[in-house]
DOLUMSE-321693 format. One record per residue (C-alpha): residue number from 1; x, y, z; residue in three letters. Coordinates in steps of 0.05 Angstrom, whole numbers, m for minus. Example, Ala and Ser with C-alpha at 12.3 -4.5 7.8 and 13.67 -1.06 7.14 Angstrom:
REM residues 2
<atom pos="1" xx="246" yy="m90" zz="156" code="ALA"/>
<atom pos="2" xx="273" yy="m21" zz="143" code="SER"/>
REM end
This chain:
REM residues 231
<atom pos="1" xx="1116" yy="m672" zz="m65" code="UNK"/>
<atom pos="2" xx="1170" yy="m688" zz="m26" code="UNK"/>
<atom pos="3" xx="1228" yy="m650" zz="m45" code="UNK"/>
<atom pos="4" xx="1232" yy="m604" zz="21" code="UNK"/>
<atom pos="5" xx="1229" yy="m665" zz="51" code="UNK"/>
<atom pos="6" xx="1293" yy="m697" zz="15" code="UNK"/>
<atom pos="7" xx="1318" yy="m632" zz="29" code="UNK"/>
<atom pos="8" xx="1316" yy="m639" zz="92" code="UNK"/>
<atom pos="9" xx="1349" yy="m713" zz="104" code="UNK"/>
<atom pos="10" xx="1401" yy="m694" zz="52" code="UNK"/>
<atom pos="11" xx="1377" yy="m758" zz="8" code="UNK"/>
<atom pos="12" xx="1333" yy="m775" zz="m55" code="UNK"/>
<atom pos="13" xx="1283" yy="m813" zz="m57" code="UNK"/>
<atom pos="14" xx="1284" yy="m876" zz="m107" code="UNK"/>
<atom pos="15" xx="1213" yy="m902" zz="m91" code="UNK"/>
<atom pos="16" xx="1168" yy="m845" zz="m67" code="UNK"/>
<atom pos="17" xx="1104" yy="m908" zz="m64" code="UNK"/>
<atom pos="18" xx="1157" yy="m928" zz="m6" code="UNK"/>
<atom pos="19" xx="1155" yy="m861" zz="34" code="UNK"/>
<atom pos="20" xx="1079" yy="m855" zz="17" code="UNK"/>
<atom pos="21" xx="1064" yy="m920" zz="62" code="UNK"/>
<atom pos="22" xx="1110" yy="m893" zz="105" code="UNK"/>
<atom pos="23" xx="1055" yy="m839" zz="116" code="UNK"/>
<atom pos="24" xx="997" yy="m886" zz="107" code="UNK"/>
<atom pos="25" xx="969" yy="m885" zz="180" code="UNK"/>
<atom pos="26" xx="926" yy="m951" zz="201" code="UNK"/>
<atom pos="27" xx="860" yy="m910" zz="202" code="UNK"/>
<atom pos="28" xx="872" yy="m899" zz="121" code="UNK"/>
<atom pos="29" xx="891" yy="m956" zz="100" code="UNK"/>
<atom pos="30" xx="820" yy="m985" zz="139" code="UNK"/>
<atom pos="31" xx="773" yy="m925" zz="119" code="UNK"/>
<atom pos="32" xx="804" yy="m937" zz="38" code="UNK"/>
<atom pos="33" xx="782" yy="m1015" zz="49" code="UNK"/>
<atom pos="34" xx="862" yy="m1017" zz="27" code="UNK"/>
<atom pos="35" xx="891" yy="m1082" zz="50" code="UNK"/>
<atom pos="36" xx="913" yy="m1092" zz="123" code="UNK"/>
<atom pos="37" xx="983" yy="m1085" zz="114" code="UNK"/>
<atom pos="38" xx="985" yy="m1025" zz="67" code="UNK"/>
<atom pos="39" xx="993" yy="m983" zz="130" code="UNK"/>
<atom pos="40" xx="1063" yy="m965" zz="161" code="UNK"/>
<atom pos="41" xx="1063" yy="m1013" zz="223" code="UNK"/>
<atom pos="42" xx="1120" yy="m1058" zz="183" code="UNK"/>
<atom pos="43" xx="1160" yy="m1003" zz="168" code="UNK"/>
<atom pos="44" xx="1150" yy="m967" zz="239" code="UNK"/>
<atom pos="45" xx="1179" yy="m1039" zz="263" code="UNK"/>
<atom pos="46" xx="1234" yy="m1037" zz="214" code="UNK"/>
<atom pos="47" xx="1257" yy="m968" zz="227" code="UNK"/>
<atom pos="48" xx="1259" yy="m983" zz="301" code="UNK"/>
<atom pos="49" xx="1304" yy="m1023" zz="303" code="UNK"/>
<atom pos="50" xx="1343" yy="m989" zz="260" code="UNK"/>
<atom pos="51" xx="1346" yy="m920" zz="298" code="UNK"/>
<atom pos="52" xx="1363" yy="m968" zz="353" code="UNK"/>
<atom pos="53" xx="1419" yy="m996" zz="330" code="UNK"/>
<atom pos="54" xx="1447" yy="m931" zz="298" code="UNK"/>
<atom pos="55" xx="1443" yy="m892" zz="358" code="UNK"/>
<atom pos="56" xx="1472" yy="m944" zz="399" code="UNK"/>
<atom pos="57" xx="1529" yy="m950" zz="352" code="UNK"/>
<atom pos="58" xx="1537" yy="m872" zz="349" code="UNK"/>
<atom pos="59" xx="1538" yy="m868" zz="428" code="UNK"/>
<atom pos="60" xx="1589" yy="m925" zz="434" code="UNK"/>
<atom pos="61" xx="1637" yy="m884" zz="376" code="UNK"/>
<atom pos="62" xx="1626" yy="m817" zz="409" code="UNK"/>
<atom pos="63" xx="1629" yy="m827" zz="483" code="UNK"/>
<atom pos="64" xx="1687" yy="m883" zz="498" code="UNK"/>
<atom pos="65" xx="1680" yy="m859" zz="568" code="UNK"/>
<atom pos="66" xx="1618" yy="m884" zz="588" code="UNK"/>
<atom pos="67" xx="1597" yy="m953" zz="611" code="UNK"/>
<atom pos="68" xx="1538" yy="m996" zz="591" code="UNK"/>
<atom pos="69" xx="1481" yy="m967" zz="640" code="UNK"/>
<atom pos="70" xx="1498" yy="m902" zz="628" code="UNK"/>
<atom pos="71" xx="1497" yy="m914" zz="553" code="UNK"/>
<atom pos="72" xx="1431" yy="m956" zz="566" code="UNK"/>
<atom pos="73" xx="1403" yy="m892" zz="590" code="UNK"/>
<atom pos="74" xx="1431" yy="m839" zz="538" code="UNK"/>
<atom pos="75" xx="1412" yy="m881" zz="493" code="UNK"/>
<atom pos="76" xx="1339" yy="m882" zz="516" code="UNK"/>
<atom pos="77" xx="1326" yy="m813" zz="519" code="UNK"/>
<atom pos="78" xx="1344" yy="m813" zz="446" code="UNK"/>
<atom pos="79" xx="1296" yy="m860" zz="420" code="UNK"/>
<atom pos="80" xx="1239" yy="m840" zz="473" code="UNK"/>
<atom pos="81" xx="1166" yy="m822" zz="435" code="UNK"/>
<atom pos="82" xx="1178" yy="m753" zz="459" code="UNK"/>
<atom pos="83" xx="1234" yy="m748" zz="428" code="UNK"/>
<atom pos="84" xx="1213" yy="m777" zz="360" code="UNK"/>
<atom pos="85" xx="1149" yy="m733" zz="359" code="UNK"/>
<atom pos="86" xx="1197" yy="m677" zz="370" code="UNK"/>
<atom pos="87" xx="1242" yy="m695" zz="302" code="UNK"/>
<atom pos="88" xx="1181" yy="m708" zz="275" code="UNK"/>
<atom pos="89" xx="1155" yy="m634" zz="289" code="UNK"/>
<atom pos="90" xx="1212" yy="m611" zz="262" code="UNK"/>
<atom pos="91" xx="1209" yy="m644" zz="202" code="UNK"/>
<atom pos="92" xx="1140" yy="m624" zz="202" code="UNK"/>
<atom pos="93" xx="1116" yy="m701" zz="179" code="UNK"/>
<atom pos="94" xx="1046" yy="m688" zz="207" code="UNK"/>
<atom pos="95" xx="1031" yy="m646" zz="137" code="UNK"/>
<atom pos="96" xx="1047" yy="m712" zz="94" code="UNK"/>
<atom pos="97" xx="1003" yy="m762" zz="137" code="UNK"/>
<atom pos="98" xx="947" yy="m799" zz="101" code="UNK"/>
<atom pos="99" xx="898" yy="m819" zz="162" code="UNK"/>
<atom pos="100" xx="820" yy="m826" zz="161" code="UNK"/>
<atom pos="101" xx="774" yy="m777" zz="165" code="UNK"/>
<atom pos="102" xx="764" yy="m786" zz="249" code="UNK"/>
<atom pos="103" xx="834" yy="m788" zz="259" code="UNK"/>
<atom pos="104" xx="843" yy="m723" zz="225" code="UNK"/>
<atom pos="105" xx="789" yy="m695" zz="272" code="UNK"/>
<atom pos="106" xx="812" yy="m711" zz="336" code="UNK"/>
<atom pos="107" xx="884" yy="m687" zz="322" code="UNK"/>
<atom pos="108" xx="917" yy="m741" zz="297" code="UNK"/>
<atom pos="109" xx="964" yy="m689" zz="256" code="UNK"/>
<atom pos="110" xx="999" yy="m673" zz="319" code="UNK"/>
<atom pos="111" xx="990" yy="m726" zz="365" code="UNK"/>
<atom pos="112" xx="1063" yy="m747" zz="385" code="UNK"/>
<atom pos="113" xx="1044" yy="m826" zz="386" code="UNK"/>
<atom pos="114" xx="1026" yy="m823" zz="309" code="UNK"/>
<atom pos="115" xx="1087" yy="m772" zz="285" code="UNK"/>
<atom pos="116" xx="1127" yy="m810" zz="324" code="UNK"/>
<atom pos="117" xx="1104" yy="m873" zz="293" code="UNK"/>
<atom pos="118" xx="1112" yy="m840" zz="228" code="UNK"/>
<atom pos="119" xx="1183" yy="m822" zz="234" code="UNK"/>
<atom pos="120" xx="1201" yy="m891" zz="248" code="UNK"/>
<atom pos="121" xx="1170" yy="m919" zz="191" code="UNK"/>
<atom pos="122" xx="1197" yy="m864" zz="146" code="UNK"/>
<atom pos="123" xx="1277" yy="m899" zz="166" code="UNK"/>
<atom pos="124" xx="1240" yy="m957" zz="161" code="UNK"/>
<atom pos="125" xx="1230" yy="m933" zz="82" code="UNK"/>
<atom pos="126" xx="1291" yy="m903" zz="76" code="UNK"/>
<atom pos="127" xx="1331" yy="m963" zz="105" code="UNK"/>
<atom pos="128" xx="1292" yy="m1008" zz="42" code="UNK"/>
<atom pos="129" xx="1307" yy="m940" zz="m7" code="UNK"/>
<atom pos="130" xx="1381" yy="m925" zz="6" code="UNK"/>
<atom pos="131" xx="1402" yy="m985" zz="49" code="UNK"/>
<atom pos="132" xx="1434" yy="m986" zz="117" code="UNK"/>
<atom pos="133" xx="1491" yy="m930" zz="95" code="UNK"/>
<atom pos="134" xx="1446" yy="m887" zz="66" code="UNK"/>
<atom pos="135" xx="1392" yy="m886" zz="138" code="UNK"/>
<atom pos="136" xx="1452" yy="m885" zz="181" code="UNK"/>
<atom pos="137" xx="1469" yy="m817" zz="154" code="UNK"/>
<atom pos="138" xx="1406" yy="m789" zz="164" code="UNK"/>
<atom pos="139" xx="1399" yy="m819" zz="232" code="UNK"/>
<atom pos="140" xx="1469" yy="m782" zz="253" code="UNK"/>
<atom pos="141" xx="1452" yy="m714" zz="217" code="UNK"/>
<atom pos="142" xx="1383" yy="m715" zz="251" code="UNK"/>
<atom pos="143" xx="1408" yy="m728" zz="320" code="UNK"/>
<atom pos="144" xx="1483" yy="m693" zz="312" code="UNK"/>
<atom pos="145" xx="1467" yy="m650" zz="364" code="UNK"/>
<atom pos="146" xx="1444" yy="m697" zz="424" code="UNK"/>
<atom pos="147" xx="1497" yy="m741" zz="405" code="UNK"/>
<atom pos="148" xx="1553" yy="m687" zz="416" code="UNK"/>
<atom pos="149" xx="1516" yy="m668" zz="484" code="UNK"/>
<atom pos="150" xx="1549" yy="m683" zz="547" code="UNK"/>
<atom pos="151" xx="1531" yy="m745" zz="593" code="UNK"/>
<atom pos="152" xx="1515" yy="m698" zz="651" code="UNK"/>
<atom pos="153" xx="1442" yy="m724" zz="657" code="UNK"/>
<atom pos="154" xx="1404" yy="m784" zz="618" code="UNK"/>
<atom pos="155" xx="1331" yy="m773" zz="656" code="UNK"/>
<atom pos="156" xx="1301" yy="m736" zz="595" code="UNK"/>
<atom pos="157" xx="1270" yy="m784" zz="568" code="UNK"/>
<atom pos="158" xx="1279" yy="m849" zz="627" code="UNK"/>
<atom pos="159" xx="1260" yy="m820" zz="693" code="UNK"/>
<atom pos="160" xx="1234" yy="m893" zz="711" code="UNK"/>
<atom pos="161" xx="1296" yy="m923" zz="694" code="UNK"/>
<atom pos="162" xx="1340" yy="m881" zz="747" code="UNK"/>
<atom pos="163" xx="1282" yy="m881" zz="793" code="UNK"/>
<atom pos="164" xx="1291" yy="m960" zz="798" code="UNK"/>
<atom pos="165" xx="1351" yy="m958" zz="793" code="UNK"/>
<atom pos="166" xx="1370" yy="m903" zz="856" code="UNK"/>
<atom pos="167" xx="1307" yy="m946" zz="895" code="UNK"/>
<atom pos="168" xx="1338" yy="m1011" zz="885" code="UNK"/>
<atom pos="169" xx="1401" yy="m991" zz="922" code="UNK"/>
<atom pos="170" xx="1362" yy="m993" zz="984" code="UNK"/>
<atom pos="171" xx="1303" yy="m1029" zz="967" code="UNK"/>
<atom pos="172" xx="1305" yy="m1099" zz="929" code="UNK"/>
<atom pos="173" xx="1225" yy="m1089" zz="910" code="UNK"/>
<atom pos="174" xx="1237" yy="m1020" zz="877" code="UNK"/>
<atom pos="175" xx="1189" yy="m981" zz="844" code="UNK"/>
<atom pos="176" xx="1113" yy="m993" zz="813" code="UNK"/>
<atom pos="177" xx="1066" yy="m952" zz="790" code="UNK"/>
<atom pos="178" xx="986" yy="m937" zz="794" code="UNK"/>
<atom pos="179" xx="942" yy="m896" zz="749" code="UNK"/>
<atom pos="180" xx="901" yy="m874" zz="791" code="UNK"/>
<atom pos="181" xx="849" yy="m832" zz="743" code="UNK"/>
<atom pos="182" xx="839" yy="m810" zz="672" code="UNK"/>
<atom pos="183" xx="792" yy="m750" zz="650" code="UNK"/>
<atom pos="184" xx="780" yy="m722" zz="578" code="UNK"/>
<atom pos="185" xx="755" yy="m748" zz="509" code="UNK"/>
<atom pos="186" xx="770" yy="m815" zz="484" code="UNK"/>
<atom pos="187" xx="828" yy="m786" zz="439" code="UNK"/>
<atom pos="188" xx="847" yy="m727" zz="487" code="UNK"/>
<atom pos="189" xx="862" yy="m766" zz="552" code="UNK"/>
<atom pos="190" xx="892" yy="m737" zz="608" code="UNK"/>
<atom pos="191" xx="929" yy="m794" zz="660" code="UNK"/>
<atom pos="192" xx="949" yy="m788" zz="736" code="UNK"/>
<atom pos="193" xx="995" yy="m838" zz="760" code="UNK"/>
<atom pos="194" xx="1034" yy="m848" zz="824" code="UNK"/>
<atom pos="195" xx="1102" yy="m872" zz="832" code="UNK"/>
<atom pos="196" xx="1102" yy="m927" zz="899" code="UNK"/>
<atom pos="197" xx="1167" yy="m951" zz="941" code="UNK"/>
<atom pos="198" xx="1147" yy="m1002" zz="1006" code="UNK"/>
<atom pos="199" xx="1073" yy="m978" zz="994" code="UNK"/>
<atom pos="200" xx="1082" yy="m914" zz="997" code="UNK"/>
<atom pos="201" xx="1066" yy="m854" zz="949" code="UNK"/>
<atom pos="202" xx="1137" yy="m824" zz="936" code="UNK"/>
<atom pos="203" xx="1111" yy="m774" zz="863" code="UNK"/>
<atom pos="204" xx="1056" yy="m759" zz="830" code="UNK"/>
<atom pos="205" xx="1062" yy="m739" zz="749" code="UNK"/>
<atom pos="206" xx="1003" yy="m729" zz="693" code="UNK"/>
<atom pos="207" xx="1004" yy="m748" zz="616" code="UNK"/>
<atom pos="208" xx="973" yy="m755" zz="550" code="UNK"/>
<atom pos="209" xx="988" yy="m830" zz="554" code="UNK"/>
<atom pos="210" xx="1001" yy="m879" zz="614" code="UNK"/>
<atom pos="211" xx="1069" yy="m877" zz="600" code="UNK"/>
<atom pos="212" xx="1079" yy="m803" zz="601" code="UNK"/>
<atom pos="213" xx="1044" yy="m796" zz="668" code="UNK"/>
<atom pos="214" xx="1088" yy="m854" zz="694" code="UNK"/>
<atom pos="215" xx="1153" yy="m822" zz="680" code="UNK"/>
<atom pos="216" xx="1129" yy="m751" zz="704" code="UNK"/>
<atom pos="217" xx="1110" yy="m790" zz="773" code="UNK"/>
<atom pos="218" xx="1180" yy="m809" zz="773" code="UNK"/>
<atom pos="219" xx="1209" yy="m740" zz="754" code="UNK"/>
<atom pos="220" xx="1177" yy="m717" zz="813" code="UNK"/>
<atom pos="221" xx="1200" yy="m776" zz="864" code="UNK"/>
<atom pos="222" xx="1268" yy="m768" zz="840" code="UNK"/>
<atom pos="223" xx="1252" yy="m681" zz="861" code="UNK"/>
<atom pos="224" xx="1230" yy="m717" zz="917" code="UNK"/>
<atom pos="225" xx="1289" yy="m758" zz="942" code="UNK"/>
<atom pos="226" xx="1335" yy="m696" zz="928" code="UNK"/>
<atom pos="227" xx="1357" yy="m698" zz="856" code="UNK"/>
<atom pos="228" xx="1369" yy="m645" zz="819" code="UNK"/>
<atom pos="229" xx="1344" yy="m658" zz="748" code="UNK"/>
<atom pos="230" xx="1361" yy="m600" zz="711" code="UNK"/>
<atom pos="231" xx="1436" yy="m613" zz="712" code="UNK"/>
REM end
């Protein structure tokens, strides 16, 4: 079942019950009457902090150059949920999720929160499979190529964070935010937030999630003030 999978991580799987709650999404697990922690919320916790600490590791080996913010920031466009969903697409987890039957309706297959979720569970399982060696590989052959990129730019996935951070130079208060509508289906949601400095409305960015419309608000204030984000 999961040998295009393997194939793709360069491993084997010892324990494919492992990878299987890996997959298990919360709306399963509760629709099966399985027990509450048969889901993949532990091992989306455990893989975490494992990606974390990998790609932090892997930044601080491959660019000696760089100082702490700036690997603060490089490393957060790396473990963004945009960035997850998007190994996640890749991968094409969505086809090996086990959700309820609403989930499944309302796209739960491709909605980046849950793939993303799923990925980190599935280091979470691998971490327990093939220990800490065996995920650290897989974490650096899944992210080679951002890894090797140059430091020219970090706002991909942390607009907010060099927002604040540019703000705060001039202003001590920096930067909040207001959503300041929502439209769409329960589990199709569209956001509109604003990005504020000294009361003022400085961007204004949309999303699937609060989040996402939050940092789009700040691409666009950081348009705004003169920045130039695709270099």
């Amino acid at each position: 079942m999961y040998s295009e999978l393997e194939k793709q991580l360069g491993i084997k799987f010892k324990d494919t019950e492992l990878v299987e709650r890996a997959f298990t999404h919360s709306s399963y697990a509760h629709e099966k009457k399985m027990d509450a922690l048969s889901c993949n919320e532990r091992l989306e916790f455990l893989g975490d902090a494992v990606l974390e600490l990998t790609i932090s590791a892997e930044l601080y080996r491959s660019h000696p150059q760089l100082p702490e913010g700036e690997l603060t920031k490089f490393r957060a466009s790396l473990v963004c949920e945009s960035m997850l969903a998007k190994k996640a697409q890749e991968m094409g987890l969505g086809q090996y999720l086990f959700m309820g039957r609403g989930e499944e309706i309302s796209g739960g297959r491709q909605r980046e929160s849950t793939i993303a979720d799923a990925f980190e569970a599935l280091l979470g399982a691998i971490f327990i499979d093939s220990g800490l060696d065996g995920v650290k590989q897989v974490i650096s052959k899944l992210f080679a190529k951002e890894i090797a990129q140059e430091p020219k730019s970090f706002l991909g996935g942390d607009y907010k964070t060099a927002l604040q951070e540019e703000v705060q130079k001039t202003d001590k208060d920096g930067v909040s935010y207001e959503i300041v509508s929502e439209s769409g289906l329960a589990h199709d949601k569209t956001f509109v937030a604003i990005a504020i400095v000294s009361g003022k409305e400085v961007g204004r960015g949309s999303g699937k999630s609060k989040k996402e419309a939050e940092q789009d608000a700040a691409s666009h204030a950081l348009e705004y003030m003169g920045f130039d984000l695709e270099n």
